[in-house]
C-alpha positions, 0 to 999 in steps of 0.5 A: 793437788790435794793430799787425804791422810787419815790418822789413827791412834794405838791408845784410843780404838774408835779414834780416826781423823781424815785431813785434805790438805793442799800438796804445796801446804808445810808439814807445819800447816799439818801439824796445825790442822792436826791441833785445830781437830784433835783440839792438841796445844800447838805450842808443844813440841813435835815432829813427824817421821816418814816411815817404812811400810813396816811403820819403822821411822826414817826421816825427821821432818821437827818444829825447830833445828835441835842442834843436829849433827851437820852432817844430817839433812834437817827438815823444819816443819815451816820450811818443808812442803809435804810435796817435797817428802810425801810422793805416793799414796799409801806414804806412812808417817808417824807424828810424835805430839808427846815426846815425853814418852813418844805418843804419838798418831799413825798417818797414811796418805790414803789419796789424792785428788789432781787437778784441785788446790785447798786453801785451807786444811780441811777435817773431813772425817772426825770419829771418837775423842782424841787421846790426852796431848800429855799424861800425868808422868806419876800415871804414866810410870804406874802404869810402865810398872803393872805392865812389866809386873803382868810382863814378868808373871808371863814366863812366854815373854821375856823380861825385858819386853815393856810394850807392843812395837807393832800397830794394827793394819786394821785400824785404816781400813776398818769396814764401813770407815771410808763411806763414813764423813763427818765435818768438824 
């Protein structure tokens, strides 16, 4: 069985990737073909999280055993067939690249094809460029500040309020998206 997940980003707006990979290929395999066409270092540290339909995180799926709670199931990427976690089309995950500061890609698993393998991950749709793997920390608390300055001038909000939480559904189903292809 063939996988189709298509990944969009909240930083970059005409950002979309679509990969097919094989059911029985590892989250480690994704990971990879997530690098290869975002053009991300794969010596960096990430990790996917199943999630809800409301996009909110559940299970870790992680590069390597940070010493977790032996209480807690741990998901290594290299071990983990997306087969075992990833049951029904529309599964939700979030794959963290910049821990950091927790950037990080949307994915949906939009579909997937019976009866077929893949040797290899394949990038099927490649729209707009790639958000930076990692941002420039001095950049990064600047731009924290001025939010919360523009934050605390806007007495609608709260004081504590730093950033949206909320993704827009849009963004994986933007018209004219899914007739486009483009090989990478």
């Amino acid at each position: 069985m063939i996988y189709n997940f298509r990944l969009v980003s909240d930083e970059v707006e005409n950002f979309k990737r679509e990969i097919q990979i094989d059911a029985d290929a590892t989250f480690l395999d994704l990971r990879n073909a997530i690098c290869d066409c975002t053009g991300y270092d794969k010596s960096q540290m990430s990790s996917f999280f199943l999630c809800d339909e409301g996009w909110e995180r559940d299970k870790e799926i992680t590069l390597e055993d940070m010493g977790s709670d032996s209480s807690e199931d741990v998901y290594l990427m290299e071990d983990t067939p997306l087969s075992d976690l990833i049951e029904d089309e529309g599964q939700r995950l979030v794959w963290v690249f910049d821990y950091l500061t927790d950037r990080s890609f949307f994915i949906e698993m939009k579909n997937f094809i019976t009866g077929k393998t893949l040797k290899d991950p394949l990038c099927t749709v490649s729209m707009g460029e790639a958000p930076q793997q990692s941002v420039d920390m001095d950049e990064f608390d600047a731009k924290i500040d001025a939010k919360a300055a523009r934050v605390a001038a806007d007495s609608d909000m709260d004081d504590d309020f730093y950033g949206s939480t909320e993704f827009n559904e849009d963004e994986f189903d933007a018209a004219g998206f899914d007739e486009m292809t483009f090989d990478e």
